[in-house]
Biopython code that builds the backbone (N, CA, C, O; Angstrom):
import numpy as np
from Bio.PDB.StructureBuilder import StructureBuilder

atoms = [
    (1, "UNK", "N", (0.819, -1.177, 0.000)),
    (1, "UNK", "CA", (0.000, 0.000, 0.000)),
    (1, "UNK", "C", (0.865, 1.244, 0.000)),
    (1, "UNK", "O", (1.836, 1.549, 0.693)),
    (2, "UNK", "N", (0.298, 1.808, -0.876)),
    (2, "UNK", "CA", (1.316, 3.328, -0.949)),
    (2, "UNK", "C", (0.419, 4.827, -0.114)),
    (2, "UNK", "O", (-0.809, 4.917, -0.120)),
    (3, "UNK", "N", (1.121, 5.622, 0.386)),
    (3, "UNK", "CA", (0.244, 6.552, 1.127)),
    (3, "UNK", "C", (0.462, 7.454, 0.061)),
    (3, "UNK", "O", (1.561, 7.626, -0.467)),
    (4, "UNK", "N", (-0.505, 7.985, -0.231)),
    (4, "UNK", "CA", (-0.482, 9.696, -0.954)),
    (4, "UNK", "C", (0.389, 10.765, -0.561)),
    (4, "UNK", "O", (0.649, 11.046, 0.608)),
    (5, "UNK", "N", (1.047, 11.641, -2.076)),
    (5, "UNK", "CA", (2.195, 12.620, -1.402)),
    (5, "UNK", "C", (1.486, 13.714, -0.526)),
    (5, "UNK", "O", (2.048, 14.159, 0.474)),
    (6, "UNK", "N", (0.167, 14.166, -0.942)),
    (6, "UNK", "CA", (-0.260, 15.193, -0.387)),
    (6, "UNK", "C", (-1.216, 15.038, 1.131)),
    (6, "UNK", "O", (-2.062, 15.866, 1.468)),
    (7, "UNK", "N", (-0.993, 14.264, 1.624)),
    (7, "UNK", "CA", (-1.773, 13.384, 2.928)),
    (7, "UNK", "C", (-1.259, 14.607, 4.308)),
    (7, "UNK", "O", (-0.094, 14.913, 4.561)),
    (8, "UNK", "N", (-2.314, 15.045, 4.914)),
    (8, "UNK", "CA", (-1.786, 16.386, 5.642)),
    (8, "UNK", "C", (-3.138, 16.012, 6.989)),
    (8, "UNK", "O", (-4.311, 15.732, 6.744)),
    (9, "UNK", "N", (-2.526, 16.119, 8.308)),
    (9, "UNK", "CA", (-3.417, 15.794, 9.314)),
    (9, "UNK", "C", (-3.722, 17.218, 10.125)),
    (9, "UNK", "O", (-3.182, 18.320, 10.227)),
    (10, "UNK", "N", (-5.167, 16.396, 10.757)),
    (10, "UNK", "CA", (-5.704, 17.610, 10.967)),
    (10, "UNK", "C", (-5.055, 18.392, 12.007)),
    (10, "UNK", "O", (-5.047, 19.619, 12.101)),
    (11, "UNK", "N", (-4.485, 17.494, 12.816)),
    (11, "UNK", "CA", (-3.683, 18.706, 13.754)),
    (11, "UNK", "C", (-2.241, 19.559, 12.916)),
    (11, "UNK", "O", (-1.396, 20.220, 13.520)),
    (12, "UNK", "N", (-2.260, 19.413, 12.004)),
    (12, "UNK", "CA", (-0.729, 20.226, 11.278)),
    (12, "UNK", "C", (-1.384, 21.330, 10.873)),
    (12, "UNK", "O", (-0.676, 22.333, 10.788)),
    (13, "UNK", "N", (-2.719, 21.472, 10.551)),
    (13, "UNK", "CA", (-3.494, 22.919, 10.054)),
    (13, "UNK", "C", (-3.245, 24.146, 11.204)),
    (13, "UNK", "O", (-3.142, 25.352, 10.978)),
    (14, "UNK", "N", (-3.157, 23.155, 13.050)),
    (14, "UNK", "CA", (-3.841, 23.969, 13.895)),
    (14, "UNK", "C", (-2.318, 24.868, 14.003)),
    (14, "UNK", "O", (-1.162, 24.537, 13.738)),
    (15, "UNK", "N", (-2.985, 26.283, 14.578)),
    (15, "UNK", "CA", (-1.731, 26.963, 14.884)),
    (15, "UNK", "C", (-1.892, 26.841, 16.153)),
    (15, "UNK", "O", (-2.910, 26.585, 16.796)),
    (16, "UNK", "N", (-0.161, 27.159, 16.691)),
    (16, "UNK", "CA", (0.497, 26.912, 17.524)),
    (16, "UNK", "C", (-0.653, 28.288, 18.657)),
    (16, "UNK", "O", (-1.124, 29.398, 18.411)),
    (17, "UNK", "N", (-0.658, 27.344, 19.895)),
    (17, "UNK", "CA", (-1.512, 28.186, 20.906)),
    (17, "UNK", "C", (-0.172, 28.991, 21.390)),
    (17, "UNK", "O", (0.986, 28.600, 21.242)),
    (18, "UNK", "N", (-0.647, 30.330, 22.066)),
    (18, "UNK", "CA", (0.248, 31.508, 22.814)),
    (18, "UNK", "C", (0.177, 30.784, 23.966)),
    (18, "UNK", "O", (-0.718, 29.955, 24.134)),
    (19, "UNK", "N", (0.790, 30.945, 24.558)),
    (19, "UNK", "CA", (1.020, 30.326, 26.204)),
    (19, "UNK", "C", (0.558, 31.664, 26.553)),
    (19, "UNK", "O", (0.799, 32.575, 25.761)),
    (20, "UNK", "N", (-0.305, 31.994, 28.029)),
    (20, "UNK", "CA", (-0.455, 33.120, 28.562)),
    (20, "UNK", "C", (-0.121, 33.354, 29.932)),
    (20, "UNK", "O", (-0.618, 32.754, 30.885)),
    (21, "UNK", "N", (0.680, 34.187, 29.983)),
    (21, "UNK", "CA", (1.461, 34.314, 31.092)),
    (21, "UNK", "C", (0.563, 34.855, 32.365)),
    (21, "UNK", "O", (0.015, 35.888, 31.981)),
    (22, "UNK", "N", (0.279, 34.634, 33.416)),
    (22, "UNK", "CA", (-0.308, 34.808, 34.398)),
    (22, "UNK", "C", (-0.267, 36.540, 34.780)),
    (22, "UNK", "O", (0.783, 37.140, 35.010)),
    (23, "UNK", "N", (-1.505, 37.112, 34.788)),
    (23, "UNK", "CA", (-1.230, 38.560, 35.291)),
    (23, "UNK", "C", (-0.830, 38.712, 36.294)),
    (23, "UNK", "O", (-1.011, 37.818, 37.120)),
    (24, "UNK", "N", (-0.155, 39.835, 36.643)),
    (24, "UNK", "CA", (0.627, 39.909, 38.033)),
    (24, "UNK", "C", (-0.789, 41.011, 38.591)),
    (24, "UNK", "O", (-1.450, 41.596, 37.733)),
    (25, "UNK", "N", (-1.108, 41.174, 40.076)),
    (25, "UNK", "CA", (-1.933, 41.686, 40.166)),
    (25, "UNK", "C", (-1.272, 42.985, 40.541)),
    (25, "UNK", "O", (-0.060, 43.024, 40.756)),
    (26, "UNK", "N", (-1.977, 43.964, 40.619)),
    (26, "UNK", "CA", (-1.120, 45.338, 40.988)),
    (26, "UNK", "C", (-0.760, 45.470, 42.642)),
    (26, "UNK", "O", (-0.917, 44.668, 43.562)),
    (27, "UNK", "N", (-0.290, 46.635, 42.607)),
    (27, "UNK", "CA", (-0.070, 46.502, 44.388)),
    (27, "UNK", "C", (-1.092, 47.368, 45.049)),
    (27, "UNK", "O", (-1.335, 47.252, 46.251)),
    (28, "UNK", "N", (-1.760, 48.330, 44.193)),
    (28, "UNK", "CA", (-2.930, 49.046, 44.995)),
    (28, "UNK", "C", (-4.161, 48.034, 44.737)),
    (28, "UNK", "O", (-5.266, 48.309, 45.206)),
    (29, "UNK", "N", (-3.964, 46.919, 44.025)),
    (29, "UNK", "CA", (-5.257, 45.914, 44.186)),
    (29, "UNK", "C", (-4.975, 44.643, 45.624)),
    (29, "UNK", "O", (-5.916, 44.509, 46.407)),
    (30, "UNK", "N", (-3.980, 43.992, 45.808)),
    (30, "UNK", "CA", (-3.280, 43.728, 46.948)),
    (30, "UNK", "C", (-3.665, 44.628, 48.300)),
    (30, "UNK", "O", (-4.059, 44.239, 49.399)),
    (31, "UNK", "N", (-3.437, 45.807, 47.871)),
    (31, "UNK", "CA", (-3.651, 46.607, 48.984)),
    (31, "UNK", "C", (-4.917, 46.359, 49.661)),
    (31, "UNK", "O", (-5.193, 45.998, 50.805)),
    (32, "UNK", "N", (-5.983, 46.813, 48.076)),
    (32, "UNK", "CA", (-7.593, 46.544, 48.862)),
    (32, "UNK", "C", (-8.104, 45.628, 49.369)),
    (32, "UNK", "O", (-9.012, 45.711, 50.196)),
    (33, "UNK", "N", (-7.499, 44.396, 48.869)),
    (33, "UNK", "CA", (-7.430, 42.931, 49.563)),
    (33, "UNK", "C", (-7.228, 42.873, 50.816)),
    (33, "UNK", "O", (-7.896, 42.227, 51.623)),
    (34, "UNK", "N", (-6.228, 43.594, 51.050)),
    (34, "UNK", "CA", (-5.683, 43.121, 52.494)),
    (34, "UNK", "C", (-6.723, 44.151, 53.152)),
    (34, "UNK", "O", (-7.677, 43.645, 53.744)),
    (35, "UNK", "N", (-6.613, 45.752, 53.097)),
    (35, "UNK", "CA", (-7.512, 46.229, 53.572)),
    (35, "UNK", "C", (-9.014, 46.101, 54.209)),
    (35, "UNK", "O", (-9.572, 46.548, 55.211)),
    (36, "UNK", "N", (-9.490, 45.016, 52.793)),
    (36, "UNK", "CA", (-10.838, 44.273, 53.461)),
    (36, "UNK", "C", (-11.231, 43.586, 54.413)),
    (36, "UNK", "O", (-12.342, 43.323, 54.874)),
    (37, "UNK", "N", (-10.145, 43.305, 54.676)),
    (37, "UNK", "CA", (-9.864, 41.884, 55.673)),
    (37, "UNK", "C", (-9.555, 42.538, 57.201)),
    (37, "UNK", "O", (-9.946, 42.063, 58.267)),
    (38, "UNK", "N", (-8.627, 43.937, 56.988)),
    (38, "UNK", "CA", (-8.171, 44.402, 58.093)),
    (38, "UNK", "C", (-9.330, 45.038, 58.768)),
    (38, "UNK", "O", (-10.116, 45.833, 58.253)),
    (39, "UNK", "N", (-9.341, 44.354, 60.612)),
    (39, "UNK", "CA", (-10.194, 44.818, 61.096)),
    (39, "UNK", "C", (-10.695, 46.027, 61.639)),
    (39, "UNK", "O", (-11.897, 46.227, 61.819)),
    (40, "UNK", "N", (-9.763, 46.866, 61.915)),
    (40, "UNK", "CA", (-10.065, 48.227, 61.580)),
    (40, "UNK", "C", (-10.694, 48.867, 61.174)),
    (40, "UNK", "O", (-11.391, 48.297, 60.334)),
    (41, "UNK", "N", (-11.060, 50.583, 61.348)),
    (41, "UNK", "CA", (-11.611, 51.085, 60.023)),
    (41, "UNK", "C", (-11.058, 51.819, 59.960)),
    (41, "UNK", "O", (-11.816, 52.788, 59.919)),
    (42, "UNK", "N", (-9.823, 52.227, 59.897)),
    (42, "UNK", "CA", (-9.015, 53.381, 59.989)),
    (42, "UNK", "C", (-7.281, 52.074, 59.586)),
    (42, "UNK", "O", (-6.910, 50.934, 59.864)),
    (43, "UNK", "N", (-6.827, 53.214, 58.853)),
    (43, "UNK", "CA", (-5.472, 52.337, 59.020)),
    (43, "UNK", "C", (-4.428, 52.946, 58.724)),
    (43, "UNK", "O", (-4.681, 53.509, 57.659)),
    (44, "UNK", "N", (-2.746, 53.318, 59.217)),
    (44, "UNK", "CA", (-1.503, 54.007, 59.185)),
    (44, "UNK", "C", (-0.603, 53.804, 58.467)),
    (44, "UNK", "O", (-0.214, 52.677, 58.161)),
    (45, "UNK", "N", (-0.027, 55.063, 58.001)),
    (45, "UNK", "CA", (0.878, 53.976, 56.604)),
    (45, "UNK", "C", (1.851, 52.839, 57.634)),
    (45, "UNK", "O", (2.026, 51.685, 57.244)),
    (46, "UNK", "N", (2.394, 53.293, 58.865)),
    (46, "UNK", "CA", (2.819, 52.182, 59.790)),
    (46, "UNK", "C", (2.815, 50.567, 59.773)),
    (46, "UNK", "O", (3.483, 49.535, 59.844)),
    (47, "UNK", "N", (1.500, 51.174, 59.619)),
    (47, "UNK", "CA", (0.551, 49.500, 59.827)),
    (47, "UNK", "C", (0.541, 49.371, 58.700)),
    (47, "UNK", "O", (0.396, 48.149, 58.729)),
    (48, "UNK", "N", (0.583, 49.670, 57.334)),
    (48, "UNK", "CA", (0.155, 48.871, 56.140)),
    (48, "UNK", "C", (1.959, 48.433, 55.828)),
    (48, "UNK", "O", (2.181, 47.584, 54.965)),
    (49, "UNK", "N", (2.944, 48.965, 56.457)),
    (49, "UNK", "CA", (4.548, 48.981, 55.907)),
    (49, "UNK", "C", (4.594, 47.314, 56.888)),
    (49, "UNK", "O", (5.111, 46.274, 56.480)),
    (50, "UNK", "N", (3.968, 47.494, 58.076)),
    (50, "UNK", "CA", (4.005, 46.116, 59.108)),
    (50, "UNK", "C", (3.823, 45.052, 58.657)),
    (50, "UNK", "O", (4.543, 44.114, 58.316)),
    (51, "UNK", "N", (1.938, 45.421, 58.686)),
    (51, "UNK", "CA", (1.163, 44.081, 58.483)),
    (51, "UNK", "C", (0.500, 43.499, 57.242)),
    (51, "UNK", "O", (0.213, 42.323, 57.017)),
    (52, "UNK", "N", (0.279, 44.814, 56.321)),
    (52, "UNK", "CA", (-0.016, 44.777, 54.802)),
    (52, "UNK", "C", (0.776, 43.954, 53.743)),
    (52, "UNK", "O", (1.889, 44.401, 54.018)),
    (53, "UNK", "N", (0.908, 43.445, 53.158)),
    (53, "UNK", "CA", (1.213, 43.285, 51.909)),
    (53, "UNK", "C", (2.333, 43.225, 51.218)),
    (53, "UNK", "O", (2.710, 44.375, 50.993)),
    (54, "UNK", "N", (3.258, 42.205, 50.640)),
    (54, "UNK", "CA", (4.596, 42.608, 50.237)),
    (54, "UNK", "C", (4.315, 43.374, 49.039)),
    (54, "UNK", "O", (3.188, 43.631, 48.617)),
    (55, "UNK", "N", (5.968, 43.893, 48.266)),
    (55, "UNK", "CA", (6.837, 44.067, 49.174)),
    (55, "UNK", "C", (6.400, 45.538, 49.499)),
    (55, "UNK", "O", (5.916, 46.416, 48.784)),
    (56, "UNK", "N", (6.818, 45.494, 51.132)),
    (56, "UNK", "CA", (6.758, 46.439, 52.472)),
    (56, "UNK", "C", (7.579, 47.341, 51.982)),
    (56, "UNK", "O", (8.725, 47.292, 52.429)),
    (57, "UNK", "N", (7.373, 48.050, 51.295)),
    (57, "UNK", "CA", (8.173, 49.248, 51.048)),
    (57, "UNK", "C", (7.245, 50.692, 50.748)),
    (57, "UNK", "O", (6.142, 50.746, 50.204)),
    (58, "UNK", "N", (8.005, 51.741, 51.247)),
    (58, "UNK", "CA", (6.883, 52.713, 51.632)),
    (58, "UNK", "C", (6.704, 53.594, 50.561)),
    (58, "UNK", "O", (5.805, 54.427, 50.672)),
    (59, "UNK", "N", (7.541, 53.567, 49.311)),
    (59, "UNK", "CA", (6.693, 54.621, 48.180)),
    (59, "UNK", "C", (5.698, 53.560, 47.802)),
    (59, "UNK", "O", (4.476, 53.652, 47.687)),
    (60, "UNK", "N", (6.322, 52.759, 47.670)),
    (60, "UNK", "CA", (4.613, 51.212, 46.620)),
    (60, "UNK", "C", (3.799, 51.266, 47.696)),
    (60, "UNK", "O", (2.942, 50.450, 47.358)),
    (61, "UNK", "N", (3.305, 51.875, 49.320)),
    (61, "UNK", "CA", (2.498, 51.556, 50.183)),
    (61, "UNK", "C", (2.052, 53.355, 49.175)),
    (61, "UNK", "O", (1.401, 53.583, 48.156)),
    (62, "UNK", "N", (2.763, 54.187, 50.085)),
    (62, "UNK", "CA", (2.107, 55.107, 49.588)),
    (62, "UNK", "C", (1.394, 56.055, 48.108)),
    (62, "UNK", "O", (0.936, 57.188, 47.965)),
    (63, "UNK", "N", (1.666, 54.611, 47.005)),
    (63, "UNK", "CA", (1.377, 55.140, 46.076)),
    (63, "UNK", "C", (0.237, 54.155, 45.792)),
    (63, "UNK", "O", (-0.470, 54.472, 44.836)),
    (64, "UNK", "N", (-0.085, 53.009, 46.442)),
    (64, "UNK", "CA", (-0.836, 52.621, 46.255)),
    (64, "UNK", "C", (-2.380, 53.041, 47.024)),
    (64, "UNK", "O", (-3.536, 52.733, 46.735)),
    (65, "UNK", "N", (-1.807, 53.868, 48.103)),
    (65, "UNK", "CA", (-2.918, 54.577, 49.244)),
    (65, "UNK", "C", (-3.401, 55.555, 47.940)),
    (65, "UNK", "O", (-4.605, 55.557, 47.682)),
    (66, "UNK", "N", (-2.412, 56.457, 47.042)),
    (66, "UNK", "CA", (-2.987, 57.416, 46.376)),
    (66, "UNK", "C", (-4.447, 57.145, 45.662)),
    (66, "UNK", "O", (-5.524, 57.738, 45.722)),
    (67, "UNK", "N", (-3.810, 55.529, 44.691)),
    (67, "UNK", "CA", (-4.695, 55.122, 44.044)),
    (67, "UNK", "C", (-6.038, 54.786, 44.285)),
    (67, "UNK", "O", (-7.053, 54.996, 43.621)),
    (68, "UNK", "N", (-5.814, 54.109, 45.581)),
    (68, "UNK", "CA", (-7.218, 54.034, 46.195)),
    (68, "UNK", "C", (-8.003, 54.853, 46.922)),
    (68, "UNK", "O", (-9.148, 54.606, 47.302)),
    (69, "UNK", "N", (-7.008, 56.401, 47.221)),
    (69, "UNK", "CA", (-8.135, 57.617, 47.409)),
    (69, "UNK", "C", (-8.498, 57.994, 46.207)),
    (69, "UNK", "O", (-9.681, 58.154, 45.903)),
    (70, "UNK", "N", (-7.412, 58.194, 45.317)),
    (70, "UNK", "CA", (-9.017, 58.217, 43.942)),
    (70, "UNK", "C", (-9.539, 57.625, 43.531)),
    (70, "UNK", "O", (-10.131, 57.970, 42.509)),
    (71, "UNK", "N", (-9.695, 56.159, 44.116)),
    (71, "UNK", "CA", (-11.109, 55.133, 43.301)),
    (71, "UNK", "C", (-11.961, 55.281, 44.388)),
    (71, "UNK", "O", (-13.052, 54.714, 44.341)),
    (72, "UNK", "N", (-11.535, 56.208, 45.746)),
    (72, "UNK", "CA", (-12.750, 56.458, 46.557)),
    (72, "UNK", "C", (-12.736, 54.988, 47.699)),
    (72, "UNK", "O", (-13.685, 54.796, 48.459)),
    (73, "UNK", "N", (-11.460, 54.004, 47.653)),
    (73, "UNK", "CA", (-11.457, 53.298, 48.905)),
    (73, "UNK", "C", (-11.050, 53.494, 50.427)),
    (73, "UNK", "O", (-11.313, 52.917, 51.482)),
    (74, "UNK", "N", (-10.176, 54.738, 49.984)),
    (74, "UNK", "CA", (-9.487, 54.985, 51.487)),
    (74, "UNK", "C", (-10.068, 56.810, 51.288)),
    (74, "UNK", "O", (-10.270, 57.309, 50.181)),
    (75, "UNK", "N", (-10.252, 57.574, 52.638)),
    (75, "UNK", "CA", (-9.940, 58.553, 52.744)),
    (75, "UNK", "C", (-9.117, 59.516, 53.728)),
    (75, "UNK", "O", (-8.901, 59.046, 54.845)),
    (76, "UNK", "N", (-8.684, 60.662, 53.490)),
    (76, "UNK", "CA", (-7.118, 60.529, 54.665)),
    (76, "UNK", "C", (-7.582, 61.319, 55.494)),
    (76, "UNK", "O", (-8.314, 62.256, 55.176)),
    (77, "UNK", "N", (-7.276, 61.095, 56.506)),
    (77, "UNK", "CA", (-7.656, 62.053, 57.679)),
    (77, "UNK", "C", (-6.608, 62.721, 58.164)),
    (77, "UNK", "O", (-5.483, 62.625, 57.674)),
    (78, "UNK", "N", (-6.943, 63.562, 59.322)),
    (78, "UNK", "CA", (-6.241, 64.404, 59.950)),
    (78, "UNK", "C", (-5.433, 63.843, 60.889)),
    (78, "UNK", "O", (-6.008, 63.383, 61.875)),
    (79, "UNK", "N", (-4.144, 63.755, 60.833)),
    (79, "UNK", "CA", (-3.656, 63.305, 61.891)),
    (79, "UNK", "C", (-2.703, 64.858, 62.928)),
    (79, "UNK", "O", (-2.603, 66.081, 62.832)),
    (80, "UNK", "N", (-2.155, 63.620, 63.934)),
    (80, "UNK", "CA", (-1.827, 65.120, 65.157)),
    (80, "UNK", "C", (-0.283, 65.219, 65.308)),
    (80, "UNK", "O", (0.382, 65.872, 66.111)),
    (81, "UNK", "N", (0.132, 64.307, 64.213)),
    (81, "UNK", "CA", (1.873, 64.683, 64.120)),
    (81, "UNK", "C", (1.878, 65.139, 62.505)),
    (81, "UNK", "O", (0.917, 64.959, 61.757)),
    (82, "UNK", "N", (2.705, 65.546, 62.248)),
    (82, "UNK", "CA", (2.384, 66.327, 60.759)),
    (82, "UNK", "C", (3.750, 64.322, 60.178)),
    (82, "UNK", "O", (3.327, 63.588, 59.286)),
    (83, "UNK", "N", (4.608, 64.105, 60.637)),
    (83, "UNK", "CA", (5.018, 62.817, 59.896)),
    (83, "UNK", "C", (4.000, 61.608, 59.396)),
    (83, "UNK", "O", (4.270, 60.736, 58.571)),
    (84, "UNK", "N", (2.564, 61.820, 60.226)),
    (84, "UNK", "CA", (1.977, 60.326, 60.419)),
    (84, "UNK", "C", (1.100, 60.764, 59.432)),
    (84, "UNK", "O", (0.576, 61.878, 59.449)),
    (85, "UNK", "N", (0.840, 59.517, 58.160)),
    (85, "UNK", "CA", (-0.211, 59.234, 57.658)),
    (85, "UNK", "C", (-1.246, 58.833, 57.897)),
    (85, "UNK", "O", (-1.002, 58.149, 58.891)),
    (86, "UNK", "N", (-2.762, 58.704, 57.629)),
    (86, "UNK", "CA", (-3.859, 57.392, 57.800)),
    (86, "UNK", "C", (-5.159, 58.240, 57.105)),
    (86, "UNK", "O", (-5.577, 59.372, 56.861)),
    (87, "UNK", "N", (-5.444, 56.894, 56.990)),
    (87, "UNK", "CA", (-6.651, 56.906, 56.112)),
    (87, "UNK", "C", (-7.701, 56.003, 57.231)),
    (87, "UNK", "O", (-7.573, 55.220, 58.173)),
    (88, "UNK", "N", (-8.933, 56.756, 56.356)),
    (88, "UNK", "CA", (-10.202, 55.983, 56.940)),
    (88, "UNK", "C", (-10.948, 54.491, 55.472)),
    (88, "UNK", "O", (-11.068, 54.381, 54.252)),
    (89, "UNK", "N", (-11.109, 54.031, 56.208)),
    (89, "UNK", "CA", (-11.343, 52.513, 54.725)),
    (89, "UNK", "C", (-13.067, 53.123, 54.623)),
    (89, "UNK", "O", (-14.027, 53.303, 55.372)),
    (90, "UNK", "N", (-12.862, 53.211, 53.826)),
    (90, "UNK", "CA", (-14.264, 53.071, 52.823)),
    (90, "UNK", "C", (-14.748, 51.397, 52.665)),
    (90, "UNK", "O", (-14.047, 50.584, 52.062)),
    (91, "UNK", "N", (-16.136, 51.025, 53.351)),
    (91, "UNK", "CA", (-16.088, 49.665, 52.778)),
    (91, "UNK", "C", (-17.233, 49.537, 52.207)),
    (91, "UNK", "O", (-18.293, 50.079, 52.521)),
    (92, "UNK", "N", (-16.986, 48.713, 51.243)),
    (92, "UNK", "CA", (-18.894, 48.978, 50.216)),
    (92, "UNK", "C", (-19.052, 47.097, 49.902)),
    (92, "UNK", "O", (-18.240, 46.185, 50.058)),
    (93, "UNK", "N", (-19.928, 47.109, 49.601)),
    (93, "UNK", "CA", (-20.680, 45.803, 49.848)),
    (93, "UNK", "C", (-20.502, 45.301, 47.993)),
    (93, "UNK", "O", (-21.355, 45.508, 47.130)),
    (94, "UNK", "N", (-19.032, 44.559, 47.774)),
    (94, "UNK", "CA", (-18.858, 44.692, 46.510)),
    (94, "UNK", "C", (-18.101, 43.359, 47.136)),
    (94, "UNK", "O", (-17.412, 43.318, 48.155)),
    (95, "UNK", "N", (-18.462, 42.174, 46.140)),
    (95, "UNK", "CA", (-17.791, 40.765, 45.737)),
    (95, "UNK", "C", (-16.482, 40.926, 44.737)),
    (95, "UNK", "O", (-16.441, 41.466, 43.631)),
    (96, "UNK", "N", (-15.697, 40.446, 45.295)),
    (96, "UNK", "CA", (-14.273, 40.560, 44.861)),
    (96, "UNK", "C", (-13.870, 42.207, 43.469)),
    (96, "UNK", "O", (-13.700, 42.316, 42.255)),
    (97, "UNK", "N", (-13.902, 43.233, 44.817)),
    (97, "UNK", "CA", (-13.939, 44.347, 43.688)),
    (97, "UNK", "C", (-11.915, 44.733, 43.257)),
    (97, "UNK", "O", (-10.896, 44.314, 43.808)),
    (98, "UNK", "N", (-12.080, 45.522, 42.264)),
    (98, "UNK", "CA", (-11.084, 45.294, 41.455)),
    (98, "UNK", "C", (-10.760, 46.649, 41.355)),
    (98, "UNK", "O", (-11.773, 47.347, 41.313)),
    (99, "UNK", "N", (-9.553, 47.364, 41.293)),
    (99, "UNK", "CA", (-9.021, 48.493, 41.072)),
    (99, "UNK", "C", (-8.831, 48.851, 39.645)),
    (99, "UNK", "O", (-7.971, 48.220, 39.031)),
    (100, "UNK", "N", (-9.586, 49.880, 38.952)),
    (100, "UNK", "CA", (-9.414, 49.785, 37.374)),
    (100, "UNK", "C", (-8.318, 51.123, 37.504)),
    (100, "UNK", "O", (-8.354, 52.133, 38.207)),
    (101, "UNK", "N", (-6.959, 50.436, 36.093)),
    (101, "UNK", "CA", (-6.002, 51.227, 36.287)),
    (101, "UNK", "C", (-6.029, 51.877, 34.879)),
    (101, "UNK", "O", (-5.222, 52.761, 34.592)),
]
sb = StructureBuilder()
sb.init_structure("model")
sb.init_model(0)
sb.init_chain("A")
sb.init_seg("    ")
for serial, (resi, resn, name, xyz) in enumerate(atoms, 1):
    if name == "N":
        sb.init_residue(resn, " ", resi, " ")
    sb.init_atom(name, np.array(xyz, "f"), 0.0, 1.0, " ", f" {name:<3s}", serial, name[0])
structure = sb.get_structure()
């Protein structure tokens, strides 16, 4: 038995799939995560450099606080040393909500 020259299977048509690399999540979405959870309703950049979220470093804490006073999750209050940060948590009744960047 002879096979035909032009004999072509169906998987040789398919193109090659992209592998998709896993999104990294941001760090002001991390943030709100942890935030949700924290029992508090008030919280210090202190406490978010402590107990929050890697990595613990204080411009990615405080730039991620920015982000989430303008999506309206945190708002900052007055504090009574002019060094100390904090915010008050905004919490809203939202199933796994998401920081749009």
């Amino acid at each position: 038995m002879s096979k035909p020259k032009n004999e072509q299977f169906s998987f040789a048509d398919q193109a090659t799939r992209e592998i998709k690399q896993s999104q990294q999540t941001s760090s002001a979405q991390k943030t709100l995560d942890w935030l949700l959870q924290w029992p508090r309703d008030t919280v210090r950049l202190n406490q978010l450099l402590v107990y929050g979220p890697r990595p613990r470093k204080r411009a990615i804490a405080i730039n991620s606080a920015a982000i989430l006073v303008a999506q309206g999750w945190l708002i900052p209050r007055p504090t009574r040393r002019p060094d100390m940060i904090e915010w008050q948590i905004v919490r809203r009744p939202i199933v796994h909500p998401t920081i749009a960047t």
